[in-house]
C-alpha positions as CSV (number, residue, x, y, z in Angstrom):
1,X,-20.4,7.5,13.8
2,X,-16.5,7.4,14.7
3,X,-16.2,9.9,18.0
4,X,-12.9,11.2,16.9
5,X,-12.3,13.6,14.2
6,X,-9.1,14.2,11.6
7,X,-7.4,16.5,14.1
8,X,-7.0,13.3,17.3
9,X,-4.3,11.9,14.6
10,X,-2.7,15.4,13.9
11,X,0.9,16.0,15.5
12,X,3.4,18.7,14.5
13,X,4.1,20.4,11.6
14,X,5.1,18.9,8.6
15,X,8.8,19.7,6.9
16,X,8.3,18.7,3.7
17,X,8.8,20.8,0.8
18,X,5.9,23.2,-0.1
19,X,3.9,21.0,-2.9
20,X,4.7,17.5,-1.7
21,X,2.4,14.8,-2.4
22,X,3.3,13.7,1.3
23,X,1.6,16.6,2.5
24,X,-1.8,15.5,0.4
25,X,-1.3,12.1,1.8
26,X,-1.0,13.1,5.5
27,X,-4.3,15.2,4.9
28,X,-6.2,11.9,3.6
29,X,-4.6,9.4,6.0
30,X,-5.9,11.9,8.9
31,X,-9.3,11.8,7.6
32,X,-8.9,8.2,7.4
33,X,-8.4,7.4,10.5
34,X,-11.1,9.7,12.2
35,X,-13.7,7.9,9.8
36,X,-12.3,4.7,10.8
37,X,-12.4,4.9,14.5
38,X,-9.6,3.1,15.4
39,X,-8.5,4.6,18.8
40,X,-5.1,6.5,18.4
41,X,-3.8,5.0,21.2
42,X,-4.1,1.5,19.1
43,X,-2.3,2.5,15.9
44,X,1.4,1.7,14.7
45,X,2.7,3.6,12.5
46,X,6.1,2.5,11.4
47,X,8.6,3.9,8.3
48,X,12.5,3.6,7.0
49,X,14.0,6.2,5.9
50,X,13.3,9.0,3.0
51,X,11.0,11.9,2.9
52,X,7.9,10.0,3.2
53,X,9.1,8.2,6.0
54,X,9.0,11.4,8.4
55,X,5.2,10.2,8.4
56,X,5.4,8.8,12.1
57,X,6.4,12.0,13.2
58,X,2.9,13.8,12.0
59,X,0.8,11.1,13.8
60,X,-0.6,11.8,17.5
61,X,-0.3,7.6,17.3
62,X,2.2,5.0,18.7
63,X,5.6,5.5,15.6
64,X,8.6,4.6,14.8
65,X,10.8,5.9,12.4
66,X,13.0,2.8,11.6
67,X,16.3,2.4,9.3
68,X,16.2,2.1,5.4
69,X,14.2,-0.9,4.3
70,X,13.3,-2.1,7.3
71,X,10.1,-0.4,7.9
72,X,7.9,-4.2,6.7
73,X,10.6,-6.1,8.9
74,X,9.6,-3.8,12.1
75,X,6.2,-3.5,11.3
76,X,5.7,-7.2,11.2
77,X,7.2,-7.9,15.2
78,X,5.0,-5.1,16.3
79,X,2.3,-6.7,14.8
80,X,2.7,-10.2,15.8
81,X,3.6,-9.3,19.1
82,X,0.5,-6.8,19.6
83,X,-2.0,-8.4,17.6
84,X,-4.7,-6.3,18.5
85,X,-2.8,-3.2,17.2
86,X,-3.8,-1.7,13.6
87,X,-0.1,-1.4,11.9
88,X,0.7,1.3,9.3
89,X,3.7,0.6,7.2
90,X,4.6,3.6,5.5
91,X,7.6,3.8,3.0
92,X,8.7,5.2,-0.6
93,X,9.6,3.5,-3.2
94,X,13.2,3.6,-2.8
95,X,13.1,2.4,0.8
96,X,10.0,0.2,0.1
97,X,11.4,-1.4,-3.2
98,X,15.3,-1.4,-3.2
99,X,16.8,-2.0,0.2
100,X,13.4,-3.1,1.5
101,X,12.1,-5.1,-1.5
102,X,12.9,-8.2,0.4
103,X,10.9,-7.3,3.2
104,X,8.0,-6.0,0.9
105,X,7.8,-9.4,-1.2
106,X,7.8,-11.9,2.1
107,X,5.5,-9.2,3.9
108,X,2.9,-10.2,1.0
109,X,3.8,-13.8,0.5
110,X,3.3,-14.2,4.4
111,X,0.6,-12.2,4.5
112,X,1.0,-10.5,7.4
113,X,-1.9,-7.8,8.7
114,X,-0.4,-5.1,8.0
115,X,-1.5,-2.0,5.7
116,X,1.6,-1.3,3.3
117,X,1.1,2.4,2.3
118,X,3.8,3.2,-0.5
119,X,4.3,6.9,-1.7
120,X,5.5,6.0,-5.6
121,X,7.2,9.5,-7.1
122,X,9.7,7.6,-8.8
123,X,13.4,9.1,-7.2
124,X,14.8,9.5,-4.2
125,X,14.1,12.7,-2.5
126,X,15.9,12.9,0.9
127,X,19.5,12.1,-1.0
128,X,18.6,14.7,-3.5
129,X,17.3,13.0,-7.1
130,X,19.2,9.8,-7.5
131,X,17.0,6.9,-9.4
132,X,14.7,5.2,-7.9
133,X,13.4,1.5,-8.5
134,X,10.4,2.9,-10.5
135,X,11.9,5.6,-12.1
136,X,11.5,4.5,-16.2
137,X,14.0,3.3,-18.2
138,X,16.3,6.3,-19.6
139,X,15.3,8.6,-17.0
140,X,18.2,11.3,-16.4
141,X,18.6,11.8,-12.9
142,X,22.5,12.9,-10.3
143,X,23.2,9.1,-10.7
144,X,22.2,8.8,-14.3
145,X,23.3,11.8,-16.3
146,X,22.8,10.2,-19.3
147,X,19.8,8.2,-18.7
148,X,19.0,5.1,-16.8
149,X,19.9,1.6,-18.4
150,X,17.7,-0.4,-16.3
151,X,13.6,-1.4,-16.4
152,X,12.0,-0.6,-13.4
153,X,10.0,-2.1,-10.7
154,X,6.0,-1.8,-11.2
155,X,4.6,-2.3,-7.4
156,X,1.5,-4.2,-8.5
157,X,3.6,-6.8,-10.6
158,X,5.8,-7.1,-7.7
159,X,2.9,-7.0,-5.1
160,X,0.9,-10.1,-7.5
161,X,4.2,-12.3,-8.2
162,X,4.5,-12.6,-3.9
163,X,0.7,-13.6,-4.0
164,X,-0.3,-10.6,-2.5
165,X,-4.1,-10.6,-1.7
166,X,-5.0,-6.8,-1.4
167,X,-3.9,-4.3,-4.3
168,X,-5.2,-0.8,-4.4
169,X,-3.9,2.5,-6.0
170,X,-4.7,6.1,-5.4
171,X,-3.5,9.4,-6.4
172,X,-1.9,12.1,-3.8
173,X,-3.9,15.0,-4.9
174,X,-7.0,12.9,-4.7
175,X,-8.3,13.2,-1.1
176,X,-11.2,11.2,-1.9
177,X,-9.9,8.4,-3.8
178,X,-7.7,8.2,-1.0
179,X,-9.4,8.2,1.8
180,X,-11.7,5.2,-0.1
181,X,-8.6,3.4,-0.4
182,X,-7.2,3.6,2.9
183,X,-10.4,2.8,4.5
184,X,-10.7,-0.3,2.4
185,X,-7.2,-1.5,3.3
186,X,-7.7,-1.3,7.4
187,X,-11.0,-3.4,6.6
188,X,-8.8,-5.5,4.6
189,X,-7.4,-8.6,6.8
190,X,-4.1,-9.1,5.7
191,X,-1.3,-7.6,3.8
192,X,-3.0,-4.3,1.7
193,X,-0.8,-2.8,-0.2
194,X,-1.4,0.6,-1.4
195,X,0.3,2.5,-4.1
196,X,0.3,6.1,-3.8
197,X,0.9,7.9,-7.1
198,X,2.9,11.5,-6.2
199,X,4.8,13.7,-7.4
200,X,8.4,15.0,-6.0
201,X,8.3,18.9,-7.0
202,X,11.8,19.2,-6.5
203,X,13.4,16.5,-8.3
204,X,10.4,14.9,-10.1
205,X,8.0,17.1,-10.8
206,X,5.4,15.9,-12.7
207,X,6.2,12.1,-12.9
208,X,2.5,11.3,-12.9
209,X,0.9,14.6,-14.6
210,X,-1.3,12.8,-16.8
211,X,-3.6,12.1,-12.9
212,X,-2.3,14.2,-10.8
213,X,-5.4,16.5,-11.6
214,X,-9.0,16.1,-11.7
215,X,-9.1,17.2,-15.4
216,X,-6.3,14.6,-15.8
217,X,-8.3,11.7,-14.2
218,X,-11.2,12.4,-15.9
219,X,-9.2,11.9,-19.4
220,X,-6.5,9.3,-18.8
221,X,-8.0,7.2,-15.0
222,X,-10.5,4.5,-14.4
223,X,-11.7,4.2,-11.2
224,X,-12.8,0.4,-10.4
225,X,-15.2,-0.6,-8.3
226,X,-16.1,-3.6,-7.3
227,X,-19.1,-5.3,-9.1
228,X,-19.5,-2.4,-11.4
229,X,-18.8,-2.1,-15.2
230,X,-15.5,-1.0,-16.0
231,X,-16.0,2.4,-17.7
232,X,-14.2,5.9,-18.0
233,X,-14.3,9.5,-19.7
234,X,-15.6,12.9,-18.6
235,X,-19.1,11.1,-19.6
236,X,-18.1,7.6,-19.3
237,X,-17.7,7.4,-23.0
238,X,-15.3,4.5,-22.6
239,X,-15.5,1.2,-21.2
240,X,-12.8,-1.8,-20.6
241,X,-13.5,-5.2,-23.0
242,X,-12.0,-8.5,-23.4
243,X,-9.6,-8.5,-26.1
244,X,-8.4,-12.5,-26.5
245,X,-6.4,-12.7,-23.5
246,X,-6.3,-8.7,-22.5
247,X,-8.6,-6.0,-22.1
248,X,-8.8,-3.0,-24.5
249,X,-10.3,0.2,-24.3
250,X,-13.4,0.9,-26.6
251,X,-15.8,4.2,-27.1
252,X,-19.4,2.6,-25.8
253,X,-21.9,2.7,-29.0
254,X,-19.2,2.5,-31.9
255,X,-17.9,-0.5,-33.4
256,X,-21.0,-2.3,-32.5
257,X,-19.9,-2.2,-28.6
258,X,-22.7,-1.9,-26.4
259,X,-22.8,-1.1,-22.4
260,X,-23.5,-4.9,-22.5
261,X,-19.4,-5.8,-24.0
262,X,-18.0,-4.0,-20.9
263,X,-16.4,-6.3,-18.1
264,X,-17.7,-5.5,-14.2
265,X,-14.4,-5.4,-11.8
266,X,-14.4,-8.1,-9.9
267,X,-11.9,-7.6,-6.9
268,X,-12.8,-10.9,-4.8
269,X,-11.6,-12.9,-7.9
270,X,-9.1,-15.5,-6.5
271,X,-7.7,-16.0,-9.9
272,X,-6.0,-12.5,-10.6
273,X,-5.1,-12.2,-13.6
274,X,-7.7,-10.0,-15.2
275,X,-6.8,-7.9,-12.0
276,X,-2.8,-7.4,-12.6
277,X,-3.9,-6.9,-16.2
278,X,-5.9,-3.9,-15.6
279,X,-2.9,-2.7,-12.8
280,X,-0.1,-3.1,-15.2
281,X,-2.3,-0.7,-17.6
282,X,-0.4,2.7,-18.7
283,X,-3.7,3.8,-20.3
284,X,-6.1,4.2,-18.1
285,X,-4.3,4.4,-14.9
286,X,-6.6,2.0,-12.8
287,X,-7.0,4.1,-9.7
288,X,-9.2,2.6,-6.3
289,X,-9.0,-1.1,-5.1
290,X,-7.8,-3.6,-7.8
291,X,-7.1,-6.9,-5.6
292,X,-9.2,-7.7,-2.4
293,X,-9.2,-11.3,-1.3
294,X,-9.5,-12.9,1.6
295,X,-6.7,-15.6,2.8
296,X,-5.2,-16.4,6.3
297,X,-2.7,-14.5,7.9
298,X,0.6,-14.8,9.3
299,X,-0.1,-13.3,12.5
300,X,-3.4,-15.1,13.3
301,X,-1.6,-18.0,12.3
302,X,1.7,-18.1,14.3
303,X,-0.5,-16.9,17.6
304,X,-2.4,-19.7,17.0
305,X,0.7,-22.0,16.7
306,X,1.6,-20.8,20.1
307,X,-1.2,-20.9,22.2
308,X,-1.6,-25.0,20.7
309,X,1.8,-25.8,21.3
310,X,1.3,-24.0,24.8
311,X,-1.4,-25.9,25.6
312,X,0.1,-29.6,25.0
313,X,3.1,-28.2,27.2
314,X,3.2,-29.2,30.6
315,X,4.9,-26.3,32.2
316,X,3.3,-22.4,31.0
317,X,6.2,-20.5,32.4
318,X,10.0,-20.7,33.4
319,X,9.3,-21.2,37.1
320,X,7.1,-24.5,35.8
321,X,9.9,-25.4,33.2
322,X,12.1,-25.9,36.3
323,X,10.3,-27.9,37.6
324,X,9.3,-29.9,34.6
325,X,12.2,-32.7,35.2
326,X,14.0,-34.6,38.0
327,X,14.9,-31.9,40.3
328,X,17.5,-31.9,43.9
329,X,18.2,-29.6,46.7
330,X,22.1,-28.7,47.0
331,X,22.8,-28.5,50.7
């Protein structure tokens, strides 16, 4: 049992609007961490910029609130320079997926250890309501008055095409879903990215209504779990089936489909395309941990590098590097 408890990670007081999903998220990632055990003392927890990336501020933890976009690019020295360090990135999806979408795809590619927690509501907050990458196409917002002309980003697309290795999604308002998530990401070894569904009461409100209760996730969510059939509903009336190459949703008992038609979630499946199929899905949101597969890191990889070509070297520091070669005495 972890000795610490929710309030060792608790620091200040939030400014975030009253309502936020940040301030749901804080809650859960709190909790978290006291389940987790992870001294605070050996936690990063790095940001950009943008409403959700006061975070560092609220975390009795080692923080730094960074620049836009850079919060995977900062993240990633700390932790291959501090290894044994458990790094937080935290971001939104404006900092996380437009000025910092770079840093997000090569973060995953790399797979770096790091866990890559992105707040989704779909605008941008802190500069009052513009667009965000996921906002959807012919959303009205202060920068598109008459409705967006673009298709958004969807994280988990983005998160698969960098062969991304950990994929999980929760919703704000949903301590425990969350709290499941995170906890599954730290165990996670390697990139985990997880998408936080939230809403932005000032300039958003309601981008993700059809979850954002309990009522709402009962009707229109699907929590997977790994190894267990994929089914939903207030009574579990509906289960997930193969459909050629997709999955469709089917009432168990009718239409001659039995418990028996209905897939199990398998998250350690290297292949993953049943798994972006089932996080690309509008209905039912797939909530809890879609991707989960183990693959070498960057980190445990370029230490490894070093300490090899240290080894071969014949000098270990700059004092033996000077004296490495022909060497004179100027009288």
């Amino acid at each position: 049992m972890s000795e610490y408890t929710a309030k060792d990670y608790k620091k200040g007081q939030p400014r975030w609007c009253p309502g936020c999903g940040d301030h749901f998220f804080l809650a859960s990632l709190h909790k978290a961490m006291a389940e987790i055990g992870v001294a605070p003392h050996d936690i990063a927890v790095i940001s950009g910029i943008g409403c959700s990336s006061r975070l560092p501020h609220y975390m009795a933890t080692y923080g730094m609130n960074t620049i836009h976009g850079r919060a995977a690019a900062i993240a990633t020295g700390c932790k291959v320079s501090n290894p044994k360090l458990s790094v937080w990135q935290v971001s939104g999806d404006g900092d996380g997926l437009a000025i910092g979408g770079n840093h997000f795809i090569h973060a995953n590619r790399r797979n770096i250890d790091l866990k890559m927690i992105l707040l989704n509501n779909r605008i941008y907050g802190l500069t009052k309501g513009q667009y965000s990458p996921t906002s959807p196409r012919g959303f009205v917002s202060k920068s598109s008055p008459y409705g967006t002309v673009e298709d958004p980003f969807r994280p988990a697309e983005l998160c698969f095409g960098a062969r991304g290795h950990f994929f999980a999604r929760a919703v704000a308002t949903d301590a425990e879903g969350t709290v499941n998530v995170l906890k599954t990401a730290h165990a996670h070894k390697g990139a985990a990215v997880c998408e936080i569904l939230q809403n932005c009461v000032i300039f958003n409100d309601g981008t993700h209504e059809a979850v954002y209760t309990k009522e709402g996730r009962a009707k229109n969510a699907i929590y997977l779990k790994h190894g267990e059939k994929m089914v939903f509903g207030e009574n579990n009336e509906f289960g997930l089936v193969q459909d050629g190459f997709g999955v469709k949703v089917v009432t168990i008992g009718q239409d001659g489909y039995t418990m028996d038609d209905v897939l199990v979630h398998d998250a350690h499946c290297e292949d993953n395309t049943l798994q972006l199929k089932l996080a690309m899905m509008e209905y039912p949101v797939a909530l809890g941990v879609i991707r989960d597969v183990e693959a070498p890191t960057y980190d445990d990889a370029v230490n490894a590098q070093i300490e090899e070509v240290k080894a071969a070297k014949k000098y270990h520091n700059f004092a033996e590097l000077l004296e490495t070669n022909d060497t004179w005495e100027v009288k």
